[in-house]
Backbone as CSV, one residue per row, in Angstrom:
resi,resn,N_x,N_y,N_z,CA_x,CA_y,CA_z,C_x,C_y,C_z
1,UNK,-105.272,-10.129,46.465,-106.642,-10.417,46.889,-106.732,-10.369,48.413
2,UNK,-107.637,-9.925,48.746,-107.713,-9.848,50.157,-108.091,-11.549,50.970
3,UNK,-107.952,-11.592,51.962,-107.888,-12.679,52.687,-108.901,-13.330,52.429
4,UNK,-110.203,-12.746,53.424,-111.507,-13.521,52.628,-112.169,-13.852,51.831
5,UNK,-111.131,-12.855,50.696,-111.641,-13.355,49.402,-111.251,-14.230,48.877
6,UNK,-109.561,-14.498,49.361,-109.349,-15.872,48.922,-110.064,-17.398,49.714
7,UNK,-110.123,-16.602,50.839,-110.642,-18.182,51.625,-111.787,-18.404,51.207
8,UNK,-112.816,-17.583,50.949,-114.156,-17.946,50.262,-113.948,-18.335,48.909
9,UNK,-112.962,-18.133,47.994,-112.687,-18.683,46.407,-112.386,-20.209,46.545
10,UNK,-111.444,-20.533,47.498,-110.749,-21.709,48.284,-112.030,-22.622,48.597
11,UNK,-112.624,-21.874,49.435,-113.958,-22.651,49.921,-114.822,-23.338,48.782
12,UNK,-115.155,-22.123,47.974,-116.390,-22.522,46.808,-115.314,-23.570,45.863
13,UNK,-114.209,-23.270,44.999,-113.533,-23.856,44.494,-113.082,-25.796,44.849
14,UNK,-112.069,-25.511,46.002,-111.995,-27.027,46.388,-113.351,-27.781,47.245
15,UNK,-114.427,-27.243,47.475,-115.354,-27.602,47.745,-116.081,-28.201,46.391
16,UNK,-116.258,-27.749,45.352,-116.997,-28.270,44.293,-116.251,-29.377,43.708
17,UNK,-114.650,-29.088,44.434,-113.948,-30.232,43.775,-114.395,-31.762,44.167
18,UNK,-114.498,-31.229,45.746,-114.551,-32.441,46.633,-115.504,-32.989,46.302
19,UNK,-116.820,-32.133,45.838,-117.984,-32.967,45.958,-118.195,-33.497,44.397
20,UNK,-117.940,-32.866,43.275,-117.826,-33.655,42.024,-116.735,-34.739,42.780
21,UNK,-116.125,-34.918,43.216,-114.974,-36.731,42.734,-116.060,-37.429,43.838
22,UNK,-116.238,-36.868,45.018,-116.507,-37.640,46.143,-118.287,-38.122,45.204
23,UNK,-119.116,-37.543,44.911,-120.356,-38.223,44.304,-119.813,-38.816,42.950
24,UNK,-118.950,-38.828,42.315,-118.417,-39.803,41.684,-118.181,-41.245,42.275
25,UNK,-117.549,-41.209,43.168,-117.203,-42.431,44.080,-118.571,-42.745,44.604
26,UNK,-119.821,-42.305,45.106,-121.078,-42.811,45.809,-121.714,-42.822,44.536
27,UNK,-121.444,-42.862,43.323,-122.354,-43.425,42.328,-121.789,-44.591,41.887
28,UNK,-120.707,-44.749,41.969,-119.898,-45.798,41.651,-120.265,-47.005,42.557
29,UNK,-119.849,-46.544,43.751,-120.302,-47.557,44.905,-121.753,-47.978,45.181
30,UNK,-121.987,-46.936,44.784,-124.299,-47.315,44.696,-124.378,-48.248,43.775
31,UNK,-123.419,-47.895,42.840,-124.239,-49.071,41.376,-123.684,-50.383,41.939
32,UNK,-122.557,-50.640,42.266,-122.092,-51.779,42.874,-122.571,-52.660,43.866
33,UNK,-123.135,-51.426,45.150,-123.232,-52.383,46.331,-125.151,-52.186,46.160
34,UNK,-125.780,-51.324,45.827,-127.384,-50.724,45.862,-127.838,-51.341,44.400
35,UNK,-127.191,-51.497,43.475,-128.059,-51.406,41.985,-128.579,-50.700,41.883
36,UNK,-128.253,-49.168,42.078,-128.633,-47.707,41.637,-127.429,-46.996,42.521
37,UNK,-126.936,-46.223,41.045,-125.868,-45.202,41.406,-126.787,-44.251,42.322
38,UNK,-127.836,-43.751,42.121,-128.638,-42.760,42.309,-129.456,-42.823,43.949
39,UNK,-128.965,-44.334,44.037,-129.313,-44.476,45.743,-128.551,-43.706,46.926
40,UNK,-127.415,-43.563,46.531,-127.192,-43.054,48.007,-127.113,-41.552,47.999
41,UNK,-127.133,-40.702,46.648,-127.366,-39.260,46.739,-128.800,-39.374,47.274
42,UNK,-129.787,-40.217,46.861,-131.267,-39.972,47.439,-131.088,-39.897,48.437
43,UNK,-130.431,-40.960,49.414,-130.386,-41.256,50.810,-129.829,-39.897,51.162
44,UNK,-128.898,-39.345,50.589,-128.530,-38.043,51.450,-129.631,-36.684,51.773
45,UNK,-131.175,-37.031,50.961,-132.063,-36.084,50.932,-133.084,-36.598,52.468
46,UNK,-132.424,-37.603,53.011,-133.298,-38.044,53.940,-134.012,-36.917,54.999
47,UNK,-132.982,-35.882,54.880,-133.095,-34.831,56.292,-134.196,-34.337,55.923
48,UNK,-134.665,-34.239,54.652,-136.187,-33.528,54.263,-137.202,-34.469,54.154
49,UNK,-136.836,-35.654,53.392,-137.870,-36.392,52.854,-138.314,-37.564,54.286
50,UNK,-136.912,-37.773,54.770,-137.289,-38.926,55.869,-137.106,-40.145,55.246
51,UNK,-137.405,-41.180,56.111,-136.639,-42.217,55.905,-136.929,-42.863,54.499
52,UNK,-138.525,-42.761,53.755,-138.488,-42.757,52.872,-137.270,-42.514,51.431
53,UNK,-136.252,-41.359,52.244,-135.316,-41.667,50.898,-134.368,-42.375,51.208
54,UNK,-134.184,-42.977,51.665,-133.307,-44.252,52.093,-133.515,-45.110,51.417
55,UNK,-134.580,-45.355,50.882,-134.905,-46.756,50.160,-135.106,-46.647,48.404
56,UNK,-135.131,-45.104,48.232,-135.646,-44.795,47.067,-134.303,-44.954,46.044
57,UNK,-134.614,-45.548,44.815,-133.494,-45.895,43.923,-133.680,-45.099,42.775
58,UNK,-134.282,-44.567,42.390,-134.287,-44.074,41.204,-133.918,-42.699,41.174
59,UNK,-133.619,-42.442,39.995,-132.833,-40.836,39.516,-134.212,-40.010,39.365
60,UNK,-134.205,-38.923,40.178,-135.498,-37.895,40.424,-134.767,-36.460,40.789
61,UNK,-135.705,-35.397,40.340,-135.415,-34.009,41.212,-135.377,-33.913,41.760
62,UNK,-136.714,-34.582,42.980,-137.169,-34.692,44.115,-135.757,-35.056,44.910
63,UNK,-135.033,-36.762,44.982,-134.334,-36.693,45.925,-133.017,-36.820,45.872
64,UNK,-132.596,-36.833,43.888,-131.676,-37.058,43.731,-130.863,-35.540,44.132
65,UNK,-131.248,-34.622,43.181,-130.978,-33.531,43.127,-130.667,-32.876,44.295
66,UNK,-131.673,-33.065,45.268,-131.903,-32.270,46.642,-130.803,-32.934,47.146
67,UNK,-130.318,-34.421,47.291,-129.379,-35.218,47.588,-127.885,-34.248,47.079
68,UNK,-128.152,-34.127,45.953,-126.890,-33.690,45.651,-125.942,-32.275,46.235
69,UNK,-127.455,-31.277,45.804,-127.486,-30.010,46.353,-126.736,-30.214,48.559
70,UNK,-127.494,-30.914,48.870,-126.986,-30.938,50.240,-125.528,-31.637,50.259
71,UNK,-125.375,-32.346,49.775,-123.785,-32.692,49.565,-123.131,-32.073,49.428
72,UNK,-123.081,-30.965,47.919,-122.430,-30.178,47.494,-122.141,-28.662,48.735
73,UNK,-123.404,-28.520,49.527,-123.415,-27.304,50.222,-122.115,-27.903,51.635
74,UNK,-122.669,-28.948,51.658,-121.677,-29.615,52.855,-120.383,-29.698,52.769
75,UNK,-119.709,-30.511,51.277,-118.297,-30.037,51.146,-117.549,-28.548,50.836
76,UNK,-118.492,-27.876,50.570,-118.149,-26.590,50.044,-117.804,-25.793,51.760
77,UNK,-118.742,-26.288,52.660,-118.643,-25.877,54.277,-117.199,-26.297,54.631
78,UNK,-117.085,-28.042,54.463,-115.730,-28.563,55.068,-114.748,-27.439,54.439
79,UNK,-114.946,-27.209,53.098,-113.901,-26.848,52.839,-112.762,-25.201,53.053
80,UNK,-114.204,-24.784,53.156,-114.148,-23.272,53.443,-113.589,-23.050,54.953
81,UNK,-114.150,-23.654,55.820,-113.272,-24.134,57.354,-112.160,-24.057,57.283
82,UNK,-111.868,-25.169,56.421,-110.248,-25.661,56.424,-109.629,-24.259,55.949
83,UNK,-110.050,-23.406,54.571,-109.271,-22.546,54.395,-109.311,-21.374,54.977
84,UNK,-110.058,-21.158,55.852,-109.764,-20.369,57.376,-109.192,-20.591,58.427
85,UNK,-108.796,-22.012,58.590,-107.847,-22.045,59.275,-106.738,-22.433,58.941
86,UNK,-106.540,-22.719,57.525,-105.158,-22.853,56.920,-104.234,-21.404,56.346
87,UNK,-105.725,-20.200,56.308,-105.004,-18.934,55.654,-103.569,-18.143,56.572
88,UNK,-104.369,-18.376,58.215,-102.544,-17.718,58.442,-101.376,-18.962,59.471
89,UNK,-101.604,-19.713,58.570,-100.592,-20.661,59.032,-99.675,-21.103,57.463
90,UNK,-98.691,-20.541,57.366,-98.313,-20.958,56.444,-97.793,-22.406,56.016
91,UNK,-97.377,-23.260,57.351,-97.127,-24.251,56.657,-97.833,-25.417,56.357
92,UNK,-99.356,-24.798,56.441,-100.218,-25.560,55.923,-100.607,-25.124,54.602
93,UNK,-99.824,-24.381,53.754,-99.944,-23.923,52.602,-99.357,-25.030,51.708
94,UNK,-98.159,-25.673,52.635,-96.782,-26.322,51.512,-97.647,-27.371,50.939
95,UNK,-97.130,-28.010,50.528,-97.937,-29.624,49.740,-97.970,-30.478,50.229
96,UNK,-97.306,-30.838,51.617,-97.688,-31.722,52.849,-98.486,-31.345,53.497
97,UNK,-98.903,-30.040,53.850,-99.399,-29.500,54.707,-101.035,-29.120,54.430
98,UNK,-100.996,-29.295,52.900,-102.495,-29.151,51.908,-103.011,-30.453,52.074
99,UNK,-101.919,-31.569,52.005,-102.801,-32.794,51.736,-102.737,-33.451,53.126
100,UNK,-102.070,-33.098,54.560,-102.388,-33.727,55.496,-103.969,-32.903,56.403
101,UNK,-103.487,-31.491,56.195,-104.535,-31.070,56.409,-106.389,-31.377,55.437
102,UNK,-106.159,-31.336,53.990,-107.417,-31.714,53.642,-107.728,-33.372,54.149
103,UNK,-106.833,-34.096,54.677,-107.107,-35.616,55.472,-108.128,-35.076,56.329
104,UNK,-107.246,-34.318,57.076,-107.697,-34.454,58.648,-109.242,-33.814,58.317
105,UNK,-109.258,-32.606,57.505,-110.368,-32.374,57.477,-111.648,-33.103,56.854
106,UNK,-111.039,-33.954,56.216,-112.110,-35.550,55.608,-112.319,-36.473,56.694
107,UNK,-111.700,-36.389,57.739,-111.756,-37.189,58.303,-112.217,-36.422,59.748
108,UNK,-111.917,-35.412,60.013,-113.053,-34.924,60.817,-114.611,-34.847,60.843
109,UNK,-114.798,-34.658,59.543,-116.419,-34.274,58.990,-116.886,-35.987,58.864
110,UNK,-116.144,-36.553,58.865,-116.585,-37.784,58.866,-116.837,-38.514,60.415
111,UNK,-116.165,-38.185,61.369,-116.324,-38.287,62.308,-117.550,-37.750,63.170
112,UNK,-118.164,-36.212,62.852,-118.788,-35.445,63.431,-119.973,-35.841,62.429
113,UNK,-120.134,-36.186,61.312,-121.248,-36.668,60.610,-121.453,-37.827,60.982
114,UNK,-121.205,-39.016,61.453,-121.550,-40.414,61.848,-121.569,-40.630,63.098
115,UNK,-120.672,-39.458,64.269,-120.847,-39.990,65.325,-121.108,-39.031,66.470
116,UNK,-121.993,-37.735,66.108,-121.999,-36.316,66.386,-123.306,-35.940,66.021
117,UNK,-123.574,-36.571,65.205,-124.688,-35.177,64.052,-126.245,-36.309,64.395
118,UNK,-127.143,-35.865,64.576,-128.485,-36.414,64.892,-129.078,-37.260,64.134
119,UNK,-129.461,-38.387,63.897,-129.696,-39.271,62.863,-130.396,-38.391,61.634
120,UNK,-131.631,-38.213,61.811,-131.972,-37.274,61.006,-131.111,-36.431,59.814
121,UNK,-129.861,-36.030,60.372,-129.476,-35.395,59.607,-127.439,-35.835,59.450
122,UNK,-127.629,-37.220,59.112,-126.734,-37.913,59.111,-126.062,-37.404,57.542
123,UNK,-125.449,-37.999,57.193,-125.352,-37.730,55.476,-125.890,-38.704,54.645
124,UNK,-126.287,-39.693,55.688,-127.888,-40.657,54.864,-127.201,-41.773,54.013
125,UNK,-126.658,-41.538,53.219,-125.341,-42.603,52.054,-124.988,-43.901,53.277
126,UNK,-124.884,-43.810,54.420,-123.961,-45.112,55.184,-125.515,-45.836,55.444
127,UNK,-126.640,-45.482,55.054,-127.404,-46.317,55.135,-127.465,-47.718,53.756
128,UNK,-126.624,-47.263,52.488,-126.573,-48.077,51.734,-125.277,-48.409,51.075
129,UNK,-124.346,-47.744,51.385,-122.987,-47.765,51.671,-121.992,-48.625,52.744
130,UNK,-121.345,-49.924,52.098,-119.979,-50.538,52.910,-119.548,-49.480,53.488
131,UNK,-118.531,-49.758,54.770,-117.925,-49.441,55.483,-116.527,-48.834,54.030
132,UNK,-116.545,-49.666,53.785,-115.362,-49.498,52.962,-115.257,-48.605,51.780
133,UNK,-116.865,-48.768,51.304,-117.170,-47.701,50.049,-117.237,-45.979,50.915
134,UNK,-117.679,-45.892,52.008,-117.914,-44.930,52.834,-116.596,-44.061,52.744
135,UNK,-115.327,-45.367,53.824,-114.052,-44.944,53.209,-113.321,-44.225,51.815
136,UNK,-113.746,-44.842,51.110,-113.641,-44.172,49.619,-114.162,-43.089,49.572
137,UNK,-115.195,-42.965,49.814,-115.998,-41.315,49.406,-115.622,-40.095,50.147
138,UNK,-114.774,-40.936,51.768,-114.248,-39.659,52.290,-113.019,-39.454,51.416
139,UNK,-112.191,-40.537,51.117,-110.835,-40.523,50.747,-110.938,-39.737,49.487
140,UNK,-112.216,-39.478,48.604,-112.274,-38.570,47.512,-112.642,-36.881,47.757
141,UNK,-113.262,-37.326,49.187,-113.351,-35.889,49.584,-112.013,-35.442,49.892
142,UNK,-111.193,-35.420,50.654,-110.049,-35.374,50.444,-109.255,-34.985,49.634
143,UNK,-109.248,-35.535,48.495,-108.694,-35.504,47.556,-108.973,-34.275,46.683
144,UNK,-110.329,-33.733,46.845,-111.387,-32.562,46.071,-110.392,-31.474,46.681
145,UNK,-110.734,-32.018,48.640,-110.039,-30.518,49.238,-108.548,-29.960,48.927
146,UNK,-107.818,-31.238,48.952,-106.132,-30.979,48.356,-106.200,-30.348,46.985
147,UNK,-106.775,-30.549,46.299,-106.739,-30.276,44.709,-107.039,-28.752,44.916
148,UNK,-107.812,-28.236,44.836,-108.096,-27.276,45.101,-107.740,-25.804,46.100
149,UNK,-106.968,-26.517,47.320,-106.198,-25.632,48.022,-104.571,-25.289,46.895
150,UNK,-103.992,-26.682,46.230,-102.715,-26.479,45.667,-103.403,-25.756,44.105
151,UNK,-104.736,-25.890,43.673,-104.550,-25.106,42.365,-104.615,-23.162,43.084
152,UNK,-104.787,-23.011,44.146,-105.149,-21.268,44.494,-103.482,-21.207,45.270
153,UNK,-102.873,-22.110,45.529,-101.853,-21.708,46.362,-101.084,-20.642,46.061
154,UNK,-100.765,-20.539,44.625,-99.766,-19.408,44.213,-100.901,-17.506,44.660
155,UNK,-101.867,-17.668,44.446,-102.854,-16.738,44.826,-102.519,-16.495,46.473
156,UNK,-102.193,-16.921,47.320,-101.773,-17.008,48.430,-100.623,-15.972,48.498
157,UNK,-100.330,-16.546,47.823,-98.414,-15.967,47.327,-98.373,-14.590,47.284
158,UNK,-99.122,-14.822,46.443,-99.606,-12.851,45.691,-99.875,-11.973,46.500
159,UNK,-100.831,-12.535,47.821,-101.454,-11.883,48.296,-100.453,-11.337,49.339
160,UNK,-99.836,-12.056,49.570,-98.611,-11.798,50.684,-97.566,-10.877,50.329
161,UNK,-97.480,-10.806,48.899,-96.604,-9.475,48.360,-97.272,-8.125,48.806
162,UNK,-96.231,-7.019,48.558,-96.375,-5.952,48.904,-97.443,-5.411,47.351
163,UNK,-98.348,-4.576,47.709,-99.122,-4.315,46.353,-98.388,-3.156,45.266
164,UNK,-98.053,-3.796,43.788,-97.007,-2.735,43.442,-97.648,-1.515,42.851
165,UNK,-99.630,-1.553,42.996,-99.824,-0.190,42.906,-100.212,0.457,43.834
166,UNK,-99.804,0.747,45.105,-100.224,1.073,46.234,-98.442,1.887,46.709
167,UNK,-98.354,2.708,46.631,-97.430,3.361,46.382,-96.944,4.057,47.933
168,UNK,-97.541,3.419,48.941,-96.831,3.267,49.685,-95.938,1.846,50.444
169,UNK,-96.621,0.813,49.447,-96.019,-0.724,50.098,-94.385,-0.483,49.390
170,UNK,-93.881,0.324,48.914,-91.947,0.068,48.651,-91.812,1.791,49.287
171,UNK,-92.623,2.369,50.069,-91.713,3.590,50.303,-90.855,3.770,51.712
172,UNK,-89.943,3.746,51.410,-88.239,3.939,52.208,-88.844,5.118,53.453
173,UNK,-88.538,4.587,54.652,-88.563,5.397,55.613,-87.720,7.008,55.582
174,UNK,-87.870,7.933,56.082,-87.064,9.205,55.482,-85.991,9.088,56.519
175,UNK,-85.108,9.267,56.698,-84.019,9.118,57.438,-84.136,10.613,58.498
176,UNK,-84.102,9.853,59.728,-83.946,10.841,61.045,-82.955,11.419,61.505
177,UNK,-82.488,12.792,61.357,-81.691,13.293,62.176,-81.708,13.830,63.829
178,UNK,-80.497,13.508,64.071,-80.672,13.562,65.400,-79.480,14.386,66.018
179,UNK,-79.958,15.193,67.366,-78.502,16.050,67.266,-77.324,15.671,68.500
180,UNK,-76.677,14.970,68.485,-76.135,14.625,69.760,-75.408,15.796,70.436
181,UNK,-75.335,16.380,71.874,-74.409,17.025,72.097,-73.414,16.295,73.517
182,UNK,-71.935,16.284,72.996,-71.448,15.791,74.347,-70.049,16.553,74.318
183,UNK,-69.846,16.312,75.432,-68.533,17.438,75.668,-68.004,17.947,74.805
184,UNK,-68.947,19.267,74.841,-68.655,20.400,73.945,-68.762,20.386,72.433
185,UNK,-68.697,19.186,71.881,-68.830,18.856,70.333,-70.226,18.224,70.065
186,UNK,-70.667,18.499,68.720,-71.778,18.558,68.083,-71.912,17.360,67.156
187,UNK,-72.366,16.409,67.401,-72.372,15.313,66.427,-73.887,14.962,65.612
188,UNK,-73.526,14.466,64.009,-75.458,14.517,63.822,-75.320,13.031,63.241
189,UNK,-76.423,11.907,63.437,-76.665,11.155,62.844,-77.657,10.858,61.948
190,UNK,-77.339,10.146,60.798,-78.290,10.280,59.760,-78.681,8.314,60.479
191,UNK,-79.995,8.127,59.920,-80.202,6.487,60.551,-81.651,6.460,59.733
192,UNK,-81.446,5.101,58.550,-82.447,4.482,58.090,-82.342,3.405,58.454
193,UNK,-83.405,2.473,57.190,-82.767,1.418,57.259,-82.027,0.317,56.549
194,UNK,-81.126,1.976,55.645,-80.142,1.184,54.086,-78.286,1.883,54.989
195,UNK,-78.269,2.879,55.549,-77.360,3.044,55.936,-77.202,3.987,57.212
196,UNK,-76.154,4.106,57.471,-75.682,4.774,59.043,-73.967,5.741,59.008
197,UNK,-74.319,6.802,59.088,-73.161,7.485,58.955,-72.674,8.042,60.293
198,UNK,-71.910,8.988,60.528,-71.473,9.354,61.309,-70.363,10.909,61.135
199,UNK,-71.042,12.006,61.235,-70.155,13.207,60.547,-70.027,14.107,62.155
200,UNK,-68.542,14.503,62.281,-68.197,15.026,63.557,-68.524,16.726,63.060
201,UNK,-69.059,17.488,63.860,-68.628,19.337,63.190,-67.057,19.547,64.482
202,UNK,-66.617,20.324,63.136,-65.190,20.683,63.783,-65.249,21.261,65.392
């Protein structure tokens, strides 16, 4: 597969991961700390609706959905990032390197969303969201992005092989002759890069 095709599979893939577990965790935490699971996806529709969905509790098209939809477009962004800048570094491929990197990248977007990004277009949820439940929802984002970089990793793999119908990725250089002449005698070398001879003419 070609590069961007994997980093965009990577992207859409552990992105949908992130955001199914991570709105798992903000429905969980809504019903707990809001008495509506359905509060803090609303709150995330604030950037359209305004402050009005901040307060709104109930399950709707209007702000649940739109709530969701912008979530979902947002982790699918974090995630697609990350696998552009994880595609030519390999040792952010290994399984330390998947799950320190999908951290950092939970924890960047979390940074640049709360203390970067214009109220307006906050991710709206820390208006009814603990500090601590907040924590959680990144720590599931996270978790979406790792999952998802280690289920494509072997696809990585593949891609890095030589292609075995492309029938020039195994073809053998032709071996160069060359004619040496030095005092008075004629020497020829054969030179790939499987062997090296050496034949004198009388």
């Amino acid at each position: 597969m070609k590069k961007w095709k994997l980093i965009l599979t990577q992207g859409v893939v552990a992105g949908s991961l992130a955001s199914l577990i991570s709105t798992t965790v903000l429905a969980l935490a809504g019903r707990r700390e809001s008495g509506s699971a359905a509060a803090p996806l609303n709150a995330v529709s604030h950037w359209y609706w305004g402050d009005e969905a901040l307060r709104h509790d109930k399950t709707d098209l209007t702000h649940t959905a739109a709530g969701y939809l912008t979530h979902h477009v947002a982790a699918t962004f974090w995630s697609t990032l990350y696998a552009a800048l994880a595609s030519n570094r390999p040792a952010l491929r290994t399984t330390p390197g998947i799950v320190l990197g999908a951290v950092a990248t939970s924890a960047t977007a979390a940074l640049i969303d709360f203390k970067f990004t214009p109220q307006r277009f906050t991710p709206g949820y820390e208006h009814r969201l603990s500090t601590g439940a907040l924590l959680g929802v990144h720590v599931a984002l996270a978790i979406g992005l790792a999952a998802g970089a280690l289920a494509l990793r072997s696809q990585y793999r593949d891609g890095e092989r030589p292609d075995a119908k492309d029938p020039e990725a195994f073809e053998i250089p032709e071996p160069r002759i060359v004619r040496h002449v030095r005092a008075g005698r004629a020497r020829y070398v054969e030179d790939d890069d499987t062997s090296r001879f050496l034949s004198k003419s009388p």
